[in-house]
C-alpha positions as CSV (number, residue, x, y, z in Angstrom):
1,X,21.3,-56.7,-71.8
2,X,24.6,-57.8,-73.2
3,X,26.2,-60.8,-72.5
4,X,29.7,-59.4,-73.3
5,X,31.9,-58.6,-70.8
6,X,32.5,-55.3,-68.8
7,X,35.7,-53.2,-69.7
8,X,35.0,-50.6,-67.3
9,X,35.7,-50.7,-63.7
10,X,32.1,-50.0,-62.5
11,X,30.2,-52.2,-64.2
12,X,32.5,-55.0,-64.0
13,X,32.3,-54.5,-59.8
14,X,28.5,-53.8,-60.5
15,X,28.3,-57.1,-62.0
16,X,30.3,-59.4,-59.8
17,X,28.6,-58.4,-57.1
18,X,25.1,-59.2,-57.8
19,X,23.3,-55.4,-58.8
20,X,23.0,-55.7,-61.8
21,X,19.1,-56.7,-63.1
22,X,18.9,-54.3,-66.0
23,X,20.7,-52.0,-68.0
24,X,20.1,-50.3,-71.2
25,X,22.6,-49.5,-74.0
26,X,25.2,-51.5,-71.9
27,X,28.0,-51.3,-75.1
28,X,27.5,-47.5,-74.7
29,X,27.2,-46.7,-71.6
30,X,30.2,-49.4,-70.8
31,X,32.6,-47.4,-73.6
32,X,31.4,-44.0,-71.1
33,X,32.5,-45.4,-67.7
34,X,35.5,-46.6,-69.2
35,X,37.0,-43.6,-70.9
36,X,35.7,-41.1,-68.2
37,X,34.2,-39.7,-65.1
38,X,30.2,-40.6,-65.1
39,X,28.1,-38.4,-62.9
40,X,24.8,-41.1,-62.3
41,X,22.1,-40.2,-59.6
42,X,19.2,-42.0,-57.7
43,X,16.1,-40.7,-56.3
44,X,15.0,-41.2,-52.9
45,X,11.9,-39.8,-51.6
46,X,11.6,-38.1,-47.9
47,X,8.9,-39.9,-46.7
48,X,10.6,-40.3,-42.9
49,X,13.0,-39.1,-40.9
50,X,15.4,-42.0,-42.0
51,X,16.2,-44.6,-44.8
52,X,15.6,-48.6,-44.1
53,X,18.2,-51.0,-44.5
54,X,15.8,-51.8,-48.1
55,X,17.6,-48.4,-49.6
56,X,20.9,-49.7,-48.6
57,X,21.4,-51.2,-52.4
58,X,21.1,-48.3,-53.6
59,X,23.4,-46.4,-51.4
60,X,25.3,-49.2,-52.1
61,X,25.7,-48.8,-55.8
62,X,26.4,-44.8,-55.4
63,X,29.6,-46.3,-53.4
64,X,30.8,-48.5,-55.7
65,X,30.1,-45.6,-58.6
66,X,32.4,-43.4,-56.4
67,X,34.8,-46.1,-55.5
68,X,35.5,-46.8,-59.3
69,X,36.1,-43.1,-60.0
70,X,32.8,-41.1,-60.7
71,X,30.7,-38.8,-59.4
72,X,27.3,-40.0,-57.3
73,X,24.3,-37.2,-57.6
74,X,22.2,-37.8,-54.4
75,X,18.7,-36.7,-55.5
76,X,16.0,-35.9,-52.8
77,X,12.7,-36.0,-53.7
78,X,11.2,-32.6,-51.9
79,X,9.3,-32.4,-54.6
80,X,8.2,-35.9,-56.0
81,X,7.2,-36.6,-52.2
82,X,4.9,-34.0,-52.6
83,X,3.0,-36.3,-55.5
84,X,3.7,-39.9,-54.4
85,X,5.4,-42.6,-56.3
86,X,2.5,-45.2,-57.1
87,X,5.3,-48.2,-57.5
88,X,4.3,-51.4,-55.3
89,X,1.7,-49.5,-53.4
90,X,-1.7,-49.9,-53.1
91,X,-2.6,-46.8,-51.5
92,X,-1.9,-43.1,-51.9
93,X,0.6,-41.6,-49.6
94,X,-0.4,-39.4,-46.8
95,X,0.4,-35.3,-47.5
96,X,3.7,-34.1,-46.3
97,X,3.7,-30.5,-45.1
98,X,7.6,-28.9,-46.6
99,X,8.4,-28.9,-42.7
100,X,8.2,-32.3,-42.3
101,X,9.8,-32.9,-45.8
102,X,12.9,-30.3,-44.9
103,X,13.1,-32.3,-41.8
104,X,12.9,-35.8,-42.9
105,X,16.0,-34.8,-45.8
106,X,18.0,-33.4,-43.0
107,X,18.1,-36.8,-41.1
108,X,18.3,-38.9,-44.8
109,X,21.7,-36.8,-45.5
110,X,23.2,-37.8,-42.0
111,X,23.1,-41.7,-43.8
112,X,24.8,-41.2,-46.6
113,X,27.6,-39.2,-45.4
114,X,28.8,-42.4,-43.7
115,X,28.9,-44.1,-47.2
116,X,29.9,-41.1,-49.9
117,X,32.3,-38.4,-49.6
118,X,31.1,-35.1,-50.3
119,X,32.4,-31.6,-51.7
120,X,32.9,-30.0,-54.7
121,X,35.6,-32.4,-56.6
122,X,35.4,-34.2,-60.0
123,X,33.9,-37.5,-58.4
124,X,33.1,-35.8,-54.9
125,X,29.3,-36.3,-54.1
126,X,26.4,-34.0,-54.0
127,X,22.9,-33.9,-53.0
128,X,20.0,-32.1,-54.5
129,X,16.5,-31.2,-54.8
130,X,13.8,-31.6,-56.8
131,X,11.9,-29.1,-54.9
132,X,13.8,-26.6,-56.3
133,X,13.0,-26.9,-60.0
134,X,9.5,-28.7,-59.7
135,X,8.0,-26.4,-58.0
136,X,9.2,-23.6,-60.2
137,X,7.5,-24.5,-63.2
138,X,3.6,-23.6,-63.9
139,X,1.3,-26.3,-64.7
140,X,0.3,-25.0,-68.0
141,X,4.1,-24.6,-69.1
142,X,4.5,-28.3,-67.4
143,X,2.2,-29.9,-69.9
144,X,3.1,-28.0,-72.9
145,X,6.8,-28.7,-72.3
146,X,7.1,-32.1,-71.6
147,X,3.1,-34.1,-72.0
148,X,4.0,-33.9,-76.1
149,X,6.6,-36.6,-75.2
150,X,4.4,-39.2,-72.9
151,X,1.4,-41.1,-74.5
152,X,-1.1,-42.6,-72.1
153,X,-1.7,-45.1,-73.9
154,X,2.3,-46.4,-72.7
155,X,2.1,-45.1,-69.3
156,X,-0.7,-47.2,-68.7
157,X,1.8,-50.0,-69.7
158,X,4.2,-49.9,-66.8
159,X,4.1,-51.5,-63.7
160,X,3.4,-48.8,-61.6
161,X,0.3,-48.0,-62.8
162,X,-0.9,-51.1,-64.6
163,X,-0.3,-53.3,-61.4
164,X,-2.5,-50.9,-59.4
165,X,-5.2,-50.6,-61.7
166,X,-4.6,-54.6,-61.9
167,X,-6.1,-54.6,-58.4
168,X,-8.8,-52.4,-59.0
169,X,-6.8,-50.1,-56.3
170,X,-7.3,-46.0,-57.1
171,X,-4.8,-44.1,-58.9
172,X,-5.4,-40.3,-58.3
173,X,-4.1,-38.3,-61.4
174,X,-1.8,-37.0,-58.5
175,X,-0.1,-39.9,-58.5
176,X,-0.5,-40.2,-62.4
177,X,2.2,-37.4,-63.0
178,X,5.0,-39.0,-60.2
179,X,6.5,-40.6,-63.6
180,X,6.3,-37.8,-65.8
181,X,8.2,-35.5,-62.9
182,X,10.8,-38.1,-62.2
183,X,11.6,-38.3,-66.2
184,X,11.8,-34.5,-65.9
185,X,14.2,-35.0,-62.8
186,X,16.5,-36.9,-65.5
187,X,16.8,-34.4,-68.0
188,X,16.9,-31.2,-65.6
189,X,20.4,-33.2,-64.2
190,X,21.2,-33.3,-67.0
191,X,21.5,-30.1,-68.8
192,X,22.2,-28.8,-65.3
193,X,24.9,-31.2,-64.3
194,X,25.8,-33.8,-66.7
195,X,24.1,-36.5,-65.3
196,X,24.0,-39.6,-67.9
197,X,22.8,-42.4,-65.4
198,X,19.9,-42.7,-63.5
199,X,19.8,-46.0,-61.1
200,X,17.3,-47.4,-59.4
201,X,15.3,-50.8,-57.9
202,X,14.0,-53.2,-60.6
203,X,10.2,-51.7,-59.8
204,X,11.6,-48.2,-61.0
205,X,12.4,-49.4,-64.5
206,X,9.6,-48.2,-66.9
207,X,10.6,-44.8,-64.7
208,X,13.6,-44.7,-65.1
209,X,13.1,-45.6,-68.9
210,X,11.0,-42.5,-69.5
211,X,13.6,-40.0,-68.3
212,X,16.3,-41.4,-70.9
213,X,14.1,-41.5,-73.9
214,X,13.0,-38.0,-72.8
215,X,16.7,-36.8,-72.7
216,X,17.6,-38.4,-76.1
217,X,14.5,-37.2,-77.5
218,X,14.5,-33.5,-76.3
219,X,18.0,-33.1,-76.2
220,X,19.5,-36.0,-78.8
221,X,22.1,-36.4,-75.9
222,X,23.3,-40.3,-73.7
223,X,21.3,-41.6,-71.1
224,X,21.4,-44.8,-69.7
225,X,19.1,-46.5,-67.4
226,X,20.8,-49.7,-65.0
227,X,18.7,-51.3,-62.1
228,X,19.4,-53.3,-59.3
229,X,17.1,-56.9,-58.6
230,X,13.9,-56.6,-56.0
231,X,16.0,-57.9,-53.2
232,X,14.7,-60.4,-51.3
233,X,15.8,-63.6,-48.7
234,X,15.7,-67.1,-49.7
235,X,13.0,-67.5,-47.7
236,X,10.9,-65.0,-50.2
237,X,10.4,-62.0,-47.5
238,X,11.2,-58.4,-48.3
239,X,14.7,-57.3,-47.3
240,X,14.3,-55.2,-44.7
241,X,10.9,-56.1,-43.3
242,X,10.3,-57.9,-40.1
243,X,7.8,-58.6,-37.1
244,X,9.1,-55.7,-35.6
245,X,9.0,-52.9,-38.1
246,X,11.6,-51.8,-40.5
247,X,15.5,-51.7,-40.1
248,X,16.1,-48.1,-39.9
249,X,19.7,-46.4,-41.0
250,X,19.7,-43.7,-38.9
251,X,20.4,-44.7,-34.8
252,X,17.6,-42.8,-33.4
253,X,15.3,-45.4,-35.1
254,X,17.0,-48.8,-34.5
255,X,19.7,-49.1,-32.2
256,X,23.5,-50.3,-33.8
257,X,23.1,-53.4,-31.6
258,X,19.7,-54.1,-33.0
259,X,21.5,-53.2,-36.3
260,X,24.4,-56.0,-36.0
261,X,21.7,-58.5,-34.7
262,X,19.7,-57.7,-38.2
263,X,22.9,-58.6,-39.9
264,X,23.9,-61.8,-38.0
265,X,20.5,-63.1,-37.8
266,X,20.8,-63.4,-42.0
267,X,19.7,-67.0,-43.3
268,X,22.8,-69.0,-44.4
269,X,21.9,-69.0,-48.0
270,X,22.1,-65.3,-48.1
271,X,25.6,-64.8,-46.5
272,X,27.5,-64.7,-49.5
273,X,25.3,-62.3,-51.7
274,X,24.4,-60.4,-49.1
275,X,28.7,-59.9,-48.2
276,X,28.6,-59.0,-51.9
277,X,26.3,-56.2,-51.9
278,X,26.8,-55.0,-48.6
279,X,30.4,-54.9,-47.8
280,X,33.6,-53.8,-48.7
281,X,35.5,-57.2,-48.3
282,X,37.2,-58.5,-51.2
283,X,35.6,-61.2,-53.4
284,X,37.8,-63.9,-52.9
285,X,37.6,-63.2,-49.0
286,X,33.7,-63.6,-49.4
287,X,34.1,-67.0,-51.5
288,X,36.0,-68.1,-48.5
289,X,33.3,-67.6,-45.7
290,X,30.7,-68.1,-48.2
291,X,32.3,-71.7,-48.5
292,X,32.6,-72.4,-44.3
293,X,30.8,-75.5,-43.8
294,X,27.9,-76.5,-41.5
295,X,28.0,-74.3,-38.4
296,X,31.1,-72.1,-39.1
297,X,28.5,-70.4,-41.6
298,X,27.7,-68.1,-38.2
299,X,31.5,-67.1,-38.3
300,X,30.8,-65.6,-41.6
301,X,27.3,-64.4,-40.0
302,X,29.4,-62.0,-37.5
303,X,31.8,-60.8,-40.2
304,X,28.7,-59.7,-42.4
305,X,27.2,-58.3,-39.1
306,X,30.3,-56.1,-38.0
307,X,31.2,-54.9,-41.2
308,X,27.8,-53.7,-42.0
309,X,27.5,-51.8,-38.7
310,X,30.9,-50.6,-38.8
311,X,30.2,-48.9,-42.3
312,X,27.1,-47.5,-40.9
313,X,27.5,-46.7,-37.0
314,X,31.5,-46.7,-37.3
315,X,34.3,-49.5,-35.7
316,X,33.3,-48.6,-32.1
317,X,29.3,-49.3,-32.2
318,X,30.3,-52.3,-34.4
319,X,33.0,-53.6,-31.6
320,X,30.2,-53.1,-28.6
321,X,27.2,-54.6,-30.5
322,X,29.8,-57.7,-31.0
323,X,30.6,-58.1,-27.7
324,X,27.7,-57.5,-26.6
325,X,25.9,-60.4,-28.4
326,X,28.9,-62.4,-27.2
327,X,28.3,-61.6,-23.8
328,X,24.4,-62.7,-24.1
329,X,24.9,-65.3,-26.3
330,X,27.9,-67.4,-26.0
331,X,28.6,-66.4,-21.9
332,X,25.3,-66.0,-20.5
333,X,26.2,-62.8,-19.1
334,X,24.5,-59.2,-19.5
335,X,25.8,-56.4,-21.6
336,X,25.9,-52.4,-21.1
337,X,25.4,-52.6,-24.8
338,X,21.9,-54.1,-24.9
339,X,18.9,-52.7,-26.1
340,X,16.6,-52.0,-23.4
341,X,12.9,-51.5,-22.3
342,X,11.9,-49.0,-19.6
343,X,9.0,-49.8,-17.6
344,X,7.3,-48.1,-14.4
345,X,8.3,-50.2,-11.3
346,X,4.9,-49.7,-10.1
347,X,3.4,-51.3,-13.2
348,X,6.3,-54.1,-12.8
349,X,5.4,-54.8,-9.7
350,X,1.4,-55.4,-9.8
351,X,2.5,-57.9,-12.6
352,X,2.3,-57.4,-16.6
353,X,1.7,-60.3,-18.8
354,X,5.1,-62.1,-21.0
355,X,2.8,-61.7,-23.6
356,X,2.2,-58.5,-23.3
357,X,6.1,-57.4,-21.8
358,X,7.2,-59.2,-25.0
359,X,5.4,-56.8,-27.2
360,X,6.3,-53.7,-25.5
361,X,9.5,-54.6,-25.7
362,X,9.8,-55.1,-29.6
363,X,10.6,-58.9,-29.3
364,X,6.9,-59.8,-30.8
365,X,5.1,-58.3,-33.5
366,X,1.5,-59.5,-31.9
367,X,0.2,-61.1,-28.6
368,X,-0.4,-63.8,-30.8
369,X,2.9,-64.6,-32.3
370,X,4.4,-64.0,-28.5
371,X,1.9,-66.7,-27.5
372,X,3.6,-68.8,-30.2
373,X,6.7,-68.4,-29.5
374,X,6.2,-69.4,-25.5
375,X,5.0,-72.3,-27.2
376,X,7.6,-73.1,-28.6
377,X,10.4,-72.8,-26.6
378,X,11.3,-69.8,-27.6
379,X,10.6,-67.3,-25.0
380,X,12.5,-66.6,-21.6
381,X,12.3,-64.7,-18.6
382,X,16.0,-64.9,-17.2
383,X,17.4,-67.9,-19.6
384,X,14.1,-69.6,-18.9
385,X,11.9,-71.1,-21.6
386,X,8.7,-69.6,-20.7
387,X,5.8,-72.1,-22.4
388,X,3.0,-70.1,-20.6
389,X,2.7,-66.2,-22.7
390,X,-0.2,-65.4,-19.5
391,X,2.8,-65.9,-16.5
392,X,3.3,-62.9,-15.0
393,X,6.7,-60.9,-15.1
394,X,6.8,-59.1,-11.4
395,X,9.6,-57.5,-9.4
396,X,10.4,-60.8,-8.3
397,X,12.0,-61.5,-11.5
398,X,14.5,-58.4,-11.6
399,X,17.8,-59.6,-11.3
400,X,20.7,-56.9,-11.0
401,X,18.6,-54.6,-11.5
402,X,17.0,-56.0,-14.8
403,X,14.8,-58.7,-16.3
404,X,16.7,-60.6,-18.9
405,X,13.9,-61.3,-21.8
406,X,14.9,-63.4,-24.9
407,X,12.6,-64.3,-28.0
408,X,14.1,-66.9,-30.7
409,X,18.2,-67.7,-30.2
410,X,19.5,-64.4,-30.7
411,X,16.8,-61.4,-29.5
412,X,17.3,-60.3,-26.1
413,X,16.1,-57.1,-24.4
414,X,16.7,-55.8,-20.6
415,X,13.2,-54.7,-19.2
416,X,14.6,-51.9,-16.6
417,X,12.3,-50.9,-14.0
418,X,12.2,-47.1,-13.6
């Protein structure tokens, strides 16, 4: 990548910002963006009914690729879920039926219609499927078409394969094509739509790579490849990933509270980047809070927390997860607002374990790490440090009608008898 610097308005937001890992013919594809509208696309496979909060980059960059003036091309993978995308995985993926894939799209789109506007303009959004031209095409006309152009000698070469071979994990031949289909994704876009940018996570690269030397070789026409960095905390874990399961996008999943909580509860290090990449906020407003020394840090925390929800959920759900987390946090109190945990008064009032109430109620990942936690300090029944994880929670501990369970400084969950 070029060390010069960016004349066009995307890549020189792309680049102050953070997303940018790796890009190839930057000079060229620079001299594109600049002079006119660039349609680019990324692929996301429908694997669940929702996107986590580990997509977000990439919905991200579609933004800021609308926001400077071209057109995003949303691309579902109905088809490419059908196959499996090897990357980073060390196991096949289970078989989707198309119901479940029609169904887990319809809930992806909801996610990115809080981010991109769509409709039928110049640098208005679209979304599409590679369903509908995968599955068109024959095997036989498949392989004659496109298997002159790929060696296996250099797929062997890239990550996604050579890491799971690596580990002595099983590739299927299945999986073996996912690369070959999503290069074919590049070119179909396009001849069909103009597409001359595909983007993507750092893993994707050697993907991604394929589909422009497929389009330059078949057709003699641009493509350009950019990808973002493998996003992680400065603690080394996964963005996105924690005890409790993944940070879903859509509300169904993860609740906005739970949402802003993700948000707030960033470590300090990552405020600033994660402002960048995340948020709208002008640069020299995120120098300022990245700058706010010692404990004023968790002002900055709040203003990461509500605009992230308030892009997502909207300025209401942002407003009540605030004060919610205000309410529990910084006034004791108890909140409409906060997630909660049904249980069966019966069951409540025989007695259930803390251990096992902490669990249930998401605030654990493991008996084990709920037993830790009591022993720590770190889990309360009411406000009440709680060392023992055996004590029983009974119906002698509801309190307006709710148990008040907290986990850590800033987790807390009303178990509602029912």
């Amino acid at each position: 990548m070029s060390d010069a610097p960016f004349k066009s308005e995307f890549l020189k937001t792309l680049q102050a910002r953070g997303y940018i890992h790796q890009v190839s013919h930057p000079a060229e594809l620079d001299e594109a963006a600049a002079s006119g509208v660039v349609s680019a696309y990324i692929g996301f496979d429908a694997t669940a009914t929702s996107l986590h909060v580990g997509s977000l980059i990439q919905i991200m960059m579609l933004r800021r690729l609308q926001q400077a003036g071209h057109k995003p091309v949303v691309l579902m993978g109905g088809g490419t879920t059908k196959v499996g995308d090897p990357s980073g995985k060390d196991e096949s993926r289970k078989m989707l039926t198309d119901a479940d894939i029609d169904r887990n799209i319809a809930g992806i789109r909801t996610v990115f219609e809080k981010f991109l506007t769509f409709g039928d303009g110049p640098t208005d959004a679209v979304m599409v499927n590679n369903d509908d031209w995968l599955s068109k095409l024959g095997y036989i006309e498949f392989l004659r078409e496109f298997g002159p152009h790929f060696t296996v000698n250099r797929m062997l070469t890239f990550d996604s394969v050579r890491l799971r071979l690596e580990r002595e994990q099983p590739l299927t031949f299945l999986e073996f094509n996912y690369m070959l289909m999503q290069a074919v994704d590049f070119l179909h876009l396009n001849r069909t739509r103009g597409v001359q940018l595909q983007m993507g996570g750092s893993d994707q690269w050697g993907n991604i790579i394929n589909g422009v030397e497929l389009v330059r070789r078949m057709d003699q026409k641009a493509a350009f490849a950019l990808t973002t960095p493998l996003l992680t905390t400065s603690s080394g874990a996964k963005m996105g990933k924690t005890a409790q399961g993944a940070i879903w996008l859509n509300a169904d999943l993860l609740s906005p509270y739970d949402y802003w909580q993700f948000w707030r509860n960033t470590e300090d290090a990552d405020v600033g980047r994660f402002l960048r990449l995340f948020t709208d906020l002008p640069l020299d407003e995120i120098a300022r809070l990245e700058a706010l020394p010692g404990a004023e840090v968790n002002e900055a925390k709040k203003v990461l927390a509500n605009e992230a929800t308030r892009m997502l959920h909207g300025e209401a759900e942002a407003a009540k997860a605030a004060a919610a987390a205000q309410a529990a946090f910084e006034q004791g109190g108890l909140s409409a607002d906060l997630p909660t945990h049904e249980i069966a008064s019966a069951e409540l009032n025989t007695g259930v374990q803390l251990a096992d109430l902490a669990v249930a109620a998401g605030l654990a990942g493991s008996k084990g790490e709920a037993r830790r936690l009591a022993q720590g300090g770190g889990l309360r029944v009411n406000d009440k440090a709680e060392a023992d994880a055996n004590r029983l929670v009974t119906g002698a501990d509801v309190v307006d009608g709710v148990v008040k369970l907290g986990a850590g400084k800033k987790k807390i969950v009303l178990v509602k008898p029912v």
